[in-house]
N, C-alpha and C positions, 0 to 999 in steps of 0.2 A: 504494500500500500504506500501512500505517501503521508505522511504527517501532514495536517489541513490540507488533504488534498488527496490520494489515490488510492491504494491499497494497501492495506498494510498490515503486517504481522505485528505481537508484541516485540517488543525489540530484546537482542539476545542478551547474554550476561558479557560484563563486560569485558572479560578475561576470552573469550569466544570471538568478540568482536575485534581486539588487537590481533589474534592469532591470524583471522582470515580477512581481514578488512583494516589492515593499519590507518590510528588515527582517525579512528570515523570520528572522533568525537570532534575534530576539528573542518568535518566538511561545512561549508557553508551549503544553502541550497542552492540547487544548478543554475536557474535562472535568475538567479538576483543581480547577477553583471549585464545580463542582456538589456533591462530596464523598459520590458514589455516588446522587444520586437521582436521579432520570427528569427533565429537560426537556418544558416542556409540548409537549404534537404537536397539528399543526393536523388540521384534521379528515381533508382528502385521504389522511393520512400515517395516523393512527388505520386507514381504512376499510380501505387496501391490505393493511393487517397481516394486517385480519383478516380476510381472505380466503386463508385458510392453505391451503398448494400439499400435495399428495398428498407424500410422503416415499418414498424408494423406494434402495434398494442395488443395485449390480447387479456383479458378478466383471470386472474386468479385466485379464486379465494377471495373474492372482493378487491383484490389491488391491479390496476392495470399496470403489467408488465413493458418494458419495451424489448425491444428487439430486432435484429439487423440482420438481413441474408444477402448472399450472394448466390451465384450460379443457378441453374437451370433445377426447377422440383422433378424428380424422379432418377435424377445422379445420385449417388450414395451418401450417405449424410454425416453433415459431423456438426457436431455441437461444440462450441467454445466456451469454457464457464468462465470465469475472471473471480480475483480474490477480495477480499472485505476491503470496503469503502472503495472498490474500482466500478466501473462500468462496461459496459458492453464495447466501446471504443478503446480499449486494450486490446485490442484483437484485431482493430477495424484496416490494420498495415500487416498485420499478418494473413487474416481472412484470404485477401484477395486469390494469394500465392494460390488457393487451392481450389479457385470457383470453377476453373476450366474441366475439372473431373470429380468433383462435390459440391452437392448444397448444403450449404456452412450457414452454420447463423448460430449469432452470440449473442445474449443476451442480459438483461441489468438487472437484476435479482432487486427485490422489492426496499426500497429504502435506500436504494445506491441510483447513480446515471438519472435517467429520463423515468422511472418505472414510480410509481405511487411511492407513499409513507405509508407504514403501519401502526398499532399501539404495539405491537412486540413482533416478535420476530424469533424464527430457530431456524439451525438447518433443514431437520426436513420437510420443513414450509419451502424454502428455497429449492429443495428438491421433486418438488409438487410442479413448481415455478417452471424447473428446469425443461421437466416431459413434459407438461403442458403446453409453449412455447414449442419444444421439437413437434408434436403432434402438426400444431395449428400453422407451422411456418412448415411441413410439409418433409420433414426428416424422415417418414415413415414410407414414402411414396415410391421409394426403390423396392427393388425384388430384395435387394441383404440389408440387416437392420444398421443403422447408423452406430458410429462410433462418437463416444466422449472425451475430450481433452480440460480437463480443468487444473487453473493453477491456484498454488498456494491453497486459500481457505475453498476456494472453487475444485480442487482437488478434494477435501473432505466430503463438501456436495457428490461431486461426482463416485464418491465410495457407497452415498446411500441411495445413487441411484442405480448400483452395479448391485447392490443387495434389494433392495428393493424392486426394481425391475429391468434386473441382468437378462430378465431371458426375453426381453424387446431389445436388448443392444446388441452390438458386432462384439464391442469392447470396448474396455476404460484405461483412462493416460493419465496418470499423476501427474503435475511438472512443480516441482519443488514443495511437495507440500510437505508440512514438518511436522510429520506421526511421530509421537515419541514415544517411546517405553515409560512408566511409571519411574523407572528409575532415572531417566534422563531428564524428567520433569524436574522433579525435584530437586535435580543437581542445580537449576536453571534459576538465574536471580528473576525475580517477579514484578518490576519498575512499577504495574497498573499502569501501563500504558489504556490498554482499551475503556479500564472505569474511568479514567481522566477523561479521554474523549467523551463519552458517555453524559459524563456530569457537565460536559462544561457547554456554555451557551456556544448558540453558530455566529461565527465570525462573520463580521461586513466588513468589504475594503473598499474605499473610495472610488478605486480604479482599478480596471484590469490589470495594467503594469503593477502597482501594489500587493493584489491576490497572487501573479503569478512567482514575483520575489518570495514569497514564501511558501511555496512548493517543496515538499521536500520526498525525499521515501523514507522509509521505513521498513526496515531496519535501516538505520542511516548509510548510504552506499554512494561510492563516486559515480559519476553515468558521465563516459564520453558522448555516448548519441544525444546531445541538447535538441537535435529538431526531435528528436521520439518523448521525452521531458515535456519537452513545451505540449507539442501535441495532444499529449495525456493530460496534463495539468488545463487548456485550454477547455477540453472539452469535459473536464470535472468542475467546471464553473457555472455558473448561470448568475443572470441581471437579477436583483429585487430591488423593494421599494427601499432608499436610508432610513434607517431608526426615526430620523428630523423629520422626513418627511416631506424632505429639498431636494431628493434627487434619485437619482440610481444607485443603488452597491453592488458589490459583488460578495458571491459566497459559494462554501461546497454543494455541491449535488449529492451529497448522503447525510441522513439520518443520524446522526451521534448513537442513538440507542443502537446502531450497528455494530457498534466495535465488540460489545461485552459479550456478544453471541459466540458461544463455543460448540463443537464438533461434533457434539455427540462420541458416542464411541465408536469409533473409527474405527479403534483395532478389530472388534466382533464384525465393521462395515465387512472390512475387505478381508477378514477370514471366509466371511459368507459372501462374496463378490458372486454373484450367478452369472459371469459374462469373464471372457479372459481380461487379464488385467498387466498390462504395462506400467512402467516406472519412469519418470525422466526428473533429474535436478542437475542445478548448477554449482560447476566442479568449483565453484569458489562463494558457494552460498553460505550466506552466516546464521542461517536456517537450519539449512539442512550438510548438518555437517557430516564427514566420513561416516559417523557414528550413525547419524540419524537414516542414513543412504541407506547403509547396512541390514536396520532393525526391519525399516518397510520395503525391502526387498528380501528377507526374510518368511515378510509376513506375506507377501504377493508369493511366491514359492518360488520355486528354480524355471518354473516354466513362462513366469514374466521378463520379456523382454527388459533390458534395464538399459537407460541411454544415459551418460552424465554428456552435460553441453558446457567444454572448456573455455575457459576466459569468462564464465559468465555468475553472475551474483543469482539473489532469490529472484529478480523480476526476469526471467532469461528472456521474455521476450524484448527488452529494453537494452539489455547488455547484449546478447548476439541473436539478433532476430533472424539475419538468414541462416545462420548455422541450426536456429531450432526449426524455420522453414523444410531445411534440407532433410535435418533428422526424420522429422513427423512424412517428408514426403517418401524417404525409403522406407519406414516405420509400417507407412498404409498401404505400402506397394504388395509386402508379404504378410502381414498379422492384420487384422488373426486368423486366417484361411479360410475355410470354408464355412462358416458361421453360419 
């Protein structure tokens, strides 16, 4: 996630964060030199843009979802999840890569992006969210069932939608989500990060250049790609009316009460996964460390596929977005077969 602004996990202990993230304590946030303007974008990143995904709402449980597709209904499907306080436009530069041989569509889990508030909130509401949306955006229309890819807290989702309803999918893709062992919890300092977000009122900034200065992620991490930053942080924003009453502000597009929402039990998720189940995390995640890689590739069995994507932190799609491009497209080429 990003602190005021994208997805974000609690942040690690700090003895964790020196080992695989030197001196995060002293990153500033990425945009705050830019002073609101655009970073130049290479051309890859220009093209995906603008290849703009169908937009669509759909009723869940009372909260209208939003939601974004690409490619042709009746190509094989795949579902994008994104992680707590991110939105459906984490996806929306990677998406593209796959419209030409799947119908892709991500979506903004309720209290995050474009999608309703609620008065609470759990995962397997957001799992409710998630089929609902593949249904209604039309994942089902292929002859073999669509595949799931979720990251981070989108990762835990997508373990209760492999237990829950493994046997409508192809299969499910972790990408750096941080299942821990009982005992790895505990070893782990506890800052409350997510009850702070929770308690604390929604920020208004004056000015877009203002809101985007103070962008940051979470777990605190350096990001060379500044046009995929911006990108993210631009469109986790939205206009209100100022407090005064004199103008326009700006403020997050999620929920506070989002943050303090935990996982459910993950581990019984994906011991019960009813669909094969794949592994992907970043070889320099402050998440998911050696340790953590290990325990839920354990727990997926020897028969899940396990991908690390090097040079890259917890948000892999922000730190090497075509290398996790590449991965997922030889990934879909052979697994999970014949399903």
């Amino acid at each position: 996630m990003a602190r005021e602004g994208a997805d974000a996990e609690i942040a690690p202990p700090a003895e964790s964060v020196s080992r695989r993230t030197p001196h995060v304590a002293a990153i500033a946030p990425p945009l705050a030199a830019l002073h609101g303007d655009v970073p130049p974008q290479p051309h890859w990143f220009a093209a995906a843009l603008a290849h703009q995904p169908e937009v669509s709402w759909h009723d869940v449980h009372g909260a209208r979802i939003e939601a974004l597709a690409w490619g042709e209904r009746g190509a094989p499907g795949l579902l994008l999840l994104h992680g707590k306080m991110a939105h459906a436009h984490w996806w929306s530069f990677i998406a593209p890569f796959f419209a030409a041989t799947h119908r892709v569509v991500a979506l903004s889990f309720s209290g995050m992006g474009g999608s309703d508030w609620r008065e609470a909130y759990a995962a397997p509401l957001m799992a409710d969210e998630a089929m609902a949306v593949a249904q209604a955006c039309g994942l089902f229309d292929a002859p073999r069932p669509p595949v799931v890819v979720g990251h981070s807290f989108g990762g835990f989702v997508s373990l209760l939608c492999a237990q829950q309803h493994g046997a409508r999918l192809a299969g499910v893709i972790t990408l750096d989500m941080p299942l821990m062992s009982r005992e790895q919890r505990q070893a782990r300092t506890r800052p409350g990060l997510r009850q702070a977000i929770a308690l604390r009122p929604t920020r208004l900034y004056p000015t877009l250049a203002a809101a985007l200065a103070r962008f940051r992620f979470a777990p605190e991490q350096p990001c060379e790609n500044l046009y995929i930053a911006d990108h993210i942080a631009r469109t986790s924003l939205r206009q209100v009316e100022s407090t005064d009453g004199a103008g326009q502000a700006w403020t997050w597009r999620f929920d506070p009460k989002v943050a303090p929402v935990g996982p459910g039990d993950a581990a019984r998720a994906l011991a019960q996964a009813a669909c094969p189940m794949a592994v992907g995390w970043g070889a320099d995640s402050a998440l998911v460390t050696p340790e953590v890689a290990r325990y839920v590739c354990e727990l997926a069995g020897p028969a899940a596929p396990r991908i690390e994507i090097p040079a890259a932190r917890h948000h892999v799609m922000v730190d090497q977005p075509l290398a996790l491009v590449a991965a997922l497209r030889a990934l879909l080429q052979v697994w999970p077969g014949g399903r």
